[in-house]
C-alpha positions in Angstrom: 84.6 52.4 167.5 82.2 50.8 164.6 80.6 47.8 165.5 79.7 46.2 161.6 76.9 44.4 160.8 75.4 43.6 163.6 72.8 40.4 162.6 69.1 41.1 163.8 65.8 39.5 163.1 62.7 42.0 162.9 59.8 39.4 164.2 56.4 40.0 165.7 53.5 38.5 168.0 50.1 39.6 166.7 51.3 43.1 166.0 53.7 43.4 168.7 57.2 43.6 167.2 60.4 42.7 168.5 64.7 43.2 167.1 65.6 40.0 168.6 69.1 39.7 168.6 71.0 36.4 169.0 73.9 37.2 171.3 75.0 33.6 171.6 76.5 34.8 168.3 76.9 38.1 168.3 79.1 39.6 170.7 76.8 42.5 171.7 75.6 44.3 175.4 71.9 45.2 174.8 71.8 48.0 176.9 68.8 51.3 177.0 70.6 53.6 174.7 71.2 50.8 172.1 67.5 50.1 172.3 66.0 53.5 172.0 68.0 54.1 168.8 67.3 50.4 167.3 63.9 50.7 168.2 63.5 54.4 166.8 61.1 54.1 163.5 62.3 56.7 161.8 66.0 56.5 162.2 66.4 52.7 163.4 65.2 49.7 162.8 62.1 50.3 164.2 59.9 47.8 167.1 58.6 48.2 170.5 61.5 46.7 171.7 64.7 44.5 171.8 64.9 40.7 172.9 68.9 39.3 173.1 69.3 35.6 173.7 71.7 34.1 176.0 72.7 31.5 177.7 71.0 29.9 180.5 72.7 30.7 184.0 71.4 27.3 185.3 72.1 24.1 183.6 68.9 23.1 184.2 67.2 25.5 181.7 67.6 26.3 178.0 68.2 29.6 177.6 67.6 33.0 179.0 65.3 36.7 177.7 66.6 39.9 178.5 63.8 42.1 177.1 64.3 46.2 176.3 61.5 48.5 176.1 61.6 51.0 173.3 62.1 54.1 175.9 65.5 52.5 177.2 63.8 50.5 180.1 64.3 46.7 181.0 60.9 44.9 181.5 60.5 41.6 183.4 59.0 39.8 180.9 56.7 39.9 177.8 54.3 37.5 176.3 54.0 38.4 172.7 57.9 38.3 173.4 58.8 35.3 174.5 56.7 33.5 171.5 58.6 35.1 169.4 62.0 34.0 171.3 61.0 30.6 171.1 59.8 30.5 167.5 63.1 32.3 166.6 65.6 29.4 168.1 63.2 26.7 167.1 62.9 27.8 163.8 67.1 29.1 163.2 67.9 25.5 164.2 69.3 27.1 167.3 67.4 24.2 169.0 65.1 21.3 168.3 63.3 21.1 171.3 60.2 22.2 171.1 59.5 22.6 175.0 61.7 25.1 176.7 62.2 26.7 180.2 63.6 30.2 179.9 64.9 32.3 182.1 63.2 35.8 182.4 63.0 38.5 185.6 60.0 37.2 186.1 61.1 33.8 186.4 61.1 30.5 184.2 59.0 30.6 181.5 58.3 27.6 179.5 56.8 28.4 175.9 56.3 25.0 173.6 56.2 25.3 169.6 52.8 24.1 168.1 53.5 25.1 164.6 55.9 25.4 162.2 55.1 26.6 158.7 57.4 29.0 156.9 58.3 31.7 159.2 55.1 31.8 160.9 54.8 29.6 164.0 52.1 29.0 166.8 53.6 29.1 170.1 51.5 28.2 173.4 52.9 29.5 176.2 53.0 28.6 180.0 52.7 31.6 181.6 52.5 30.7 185.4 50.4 32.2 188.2 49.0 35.4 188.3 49.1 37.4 191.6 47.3 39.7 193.0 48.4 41.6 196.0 49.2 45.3 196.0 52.9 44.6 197.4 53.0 42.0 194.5 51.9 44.5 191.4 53.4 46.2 193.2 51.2 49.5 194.3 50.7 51.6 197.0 48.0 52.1 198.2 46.1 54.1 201.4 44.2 51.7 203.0 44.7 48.2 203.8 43.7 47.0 200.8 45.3 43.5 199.9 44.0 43.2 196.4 43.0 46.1 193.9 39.8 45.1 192.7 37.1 47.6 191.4 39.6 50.2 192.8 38.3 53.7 192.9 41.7 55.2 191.3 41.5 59.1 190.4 43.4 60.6 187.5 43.5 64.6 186.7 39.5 64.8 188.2 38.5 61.3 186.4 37.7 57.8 188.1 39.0 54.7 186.3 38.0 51.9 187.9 40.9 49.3 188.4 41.3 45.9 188.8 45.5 45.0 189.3 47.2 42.1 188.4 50.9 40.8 187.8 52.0 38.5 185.5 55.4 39.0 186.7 54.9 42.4 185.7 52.4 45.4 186.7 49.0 45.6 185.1 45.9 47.8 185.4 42.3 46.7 184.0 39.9 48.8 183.4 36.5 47.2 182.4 34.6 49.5 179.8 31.2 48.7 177.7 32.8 50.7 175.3 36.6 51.4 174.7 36.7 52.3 170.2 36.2 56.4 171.2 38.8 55.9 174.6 41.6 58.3 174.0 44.4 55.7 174.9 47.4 57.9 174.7 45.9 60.5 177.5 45.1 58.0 179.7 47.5 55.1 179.2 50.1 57.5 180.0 48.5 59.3 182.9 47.8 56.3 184.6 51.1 54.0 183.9 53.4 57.0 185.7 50.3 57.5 188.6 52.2 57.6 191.9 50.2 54.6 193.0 52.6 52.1 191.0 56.8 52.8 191.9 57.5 50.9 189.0 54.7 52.3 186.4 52.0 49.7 185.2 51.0 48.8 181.6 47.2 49.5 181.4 44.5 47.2 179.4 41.4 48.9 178.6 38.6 46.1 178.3 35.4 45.4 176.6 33.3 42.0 177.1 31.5 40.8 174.5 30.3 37.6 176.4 31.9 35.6 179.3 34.2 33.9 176.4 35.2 36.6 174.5 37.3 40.2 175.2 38.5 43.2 172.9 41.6 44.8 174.5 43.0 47.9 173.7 46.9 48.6 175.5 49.0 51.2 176.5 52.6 49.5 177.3 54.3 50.8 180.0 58.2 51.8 178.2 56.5 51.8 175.0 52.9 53.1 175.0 50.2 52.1 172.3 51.2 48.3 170.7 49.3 46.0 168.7 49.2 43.6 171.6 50.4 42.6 175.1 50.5 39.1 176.1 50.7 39.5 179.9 48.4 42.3 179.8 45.6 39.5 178.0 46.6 37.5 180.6 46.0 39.4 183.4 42.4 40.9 182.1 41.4 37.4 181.4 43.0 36.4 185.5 40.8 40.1 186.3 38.2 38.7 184.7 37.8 35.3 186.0 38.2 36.8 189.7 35.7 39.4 189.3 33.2 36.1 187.4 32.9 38.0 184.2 34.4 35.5 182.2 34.9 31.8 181.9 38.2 29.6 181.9 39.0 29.9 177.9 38.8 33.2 176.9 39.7 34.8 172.9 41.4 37.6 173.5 41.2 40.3 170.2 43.4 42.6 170.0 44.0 45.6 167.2 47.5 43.0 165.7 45.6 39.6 165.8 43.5 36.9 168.6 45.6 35.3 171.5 43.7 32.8 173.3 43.9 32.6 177.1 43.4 29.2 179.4 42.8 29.9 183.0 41.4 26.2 183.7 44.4 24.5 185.8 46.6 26.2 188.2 49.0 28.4 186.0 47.6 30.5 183.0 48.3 28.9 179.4 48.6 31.9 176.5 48.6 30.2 173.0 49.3 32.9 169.7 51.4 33.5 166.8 54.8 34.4 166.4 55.8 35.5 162.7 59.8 36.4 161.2 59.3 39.9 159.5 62.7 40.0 157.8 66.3 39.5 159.1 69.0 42.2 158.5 72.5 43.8 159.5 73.3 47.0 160.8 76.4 49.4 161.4 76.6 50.8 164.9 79.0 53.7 166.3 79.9 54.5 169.6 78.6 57.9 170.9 80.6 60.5 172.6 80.1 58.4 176.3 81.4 54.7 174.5 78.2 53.7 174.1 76.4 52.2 170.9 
């Protein structure tokens, strides 16, 4: 079976691209193998993951994310991601509110449009709570240890010092004075599949500049180095403020662009761009197991 022309849009938030595919339309299942051949640079389309959008399962909300790493796996939420969901309805005409609540496995997410101007949009995002419990990241750990902060974590002979968070989704932050030289992809890896976490972790490696400003560096757990990671700014600006190394507004740099973090009221606002890259179709074929 050929599935023709399949309509996609090929968007990205500071750096960190996305297939977002509108399945109120098309008539698609987004499933791991689909993804990791989309998603493949050379011989798909090419991102760090899919997005599909469909319809809210309570009438109370607008729509709902389902979000695909490029290695296959399902992730509870994004935050680059979900800018770029909103900016993509908003700016299709596939709504005109400008305030949203959207369903994710991480719960309702509401992102709000700021900006509108020719395919590159400003979306600030309401990104709720973050948490901090070991059985919330979630992580295992030896001792009774409630919250992983300045945790002594070994990797292959070498201490990284962690500090855990969730933004409805595992993170580890690692504080360094210095992170250009890190070797990202030896690490990242090693310590997103560490035992510790049963679900893996996405890992920020962070330098402070001052208490108002941050350089991250990520290693994406399903998709390994990206541009950017909204959750993963988040949470080192939520590790930040509990460990008073930074203030309530925080820039956030990272190698794709700025997000800019607001941990001043009770839920953490993320504010960034979202930007259309170009829209396309594409011909899929089932493989030997039925599956595009």
């Amino acid at each position: 079976m050929i599935m023709d022309n399949l309509e996609f849009v090929k968007m990205h938030g500071a750096g960190n691209d996305f297939i977002i595919i509108n399945c109120l339309k098309n008539k698609v299942s987004i499933s791991g193998n689909l993804t990791k051949k989309l998603c493949n640079r050379h011989k798909g389309i090419g991102a760090d993951g899919i997005i599909s959008i469909l319809p809210a399962e309570n009438n109370n909300n607008d729509f709902k994310m389902r979000i695909f790493n490029s290695d296959g796996s399902e992730a509870e939420m994004c935050g680059n991601g979900i800018r770029c969901f909103a900016y993509y309805l908003y700016s299709q005409n596939i709504t005109t509110q400008k305030k949203l609540n959207v369903e994710t496995k991480a719960g309702i997410i509401k992102p709000e449009i700021k900006s509108d101007n020719n395919k590159n949009g400003l979306v600030r995002v309401n990104m709720g709570q973050p948490k901090f419990k070991a059985e919330q990241i979630p992580a295992i750990v030896k001792d009774d240890t409630d919250y992983i902060q300045d945790y002594k974590l070994q990797v292959n002979g070498n201490t990284f010092t962690i500090n855990c968070v969730s933004m409805g989704n595992p993170h580890s932050i690692i504080f360094n004075k210095k992170i250009d030289n890190l070797n990202l992809r030896k690490w990242g890896k090693k310590i997103e599949n560490h035992p510790m976490f049963p679900e893996k972790t996405n890992v920020e490696f962070v330098q402070i500049y001052d208490r108002s400003n941050i350089n991250i560096k990520v290693w994406e757990r399903g998709a390994g180095i990206t541009m950017a990671c909204g959750t993963g700014a988040c949470a080192s600006v939520a590790a930040g403020i509990k460990n008073n190394l930074l203030d309530s507004r925080v820039k956030v740099s990272l190698p794709g662009g700025d997000l800019f973090i607001d941990w001043s009221s009770e839920d953490i606002f993320m504010t960034g761009p979202a930007k259309i890259v170009f829209s396309g179709k594409i011909d899929l074929q089932e493989d030997q197991n039925g599956q595009f």
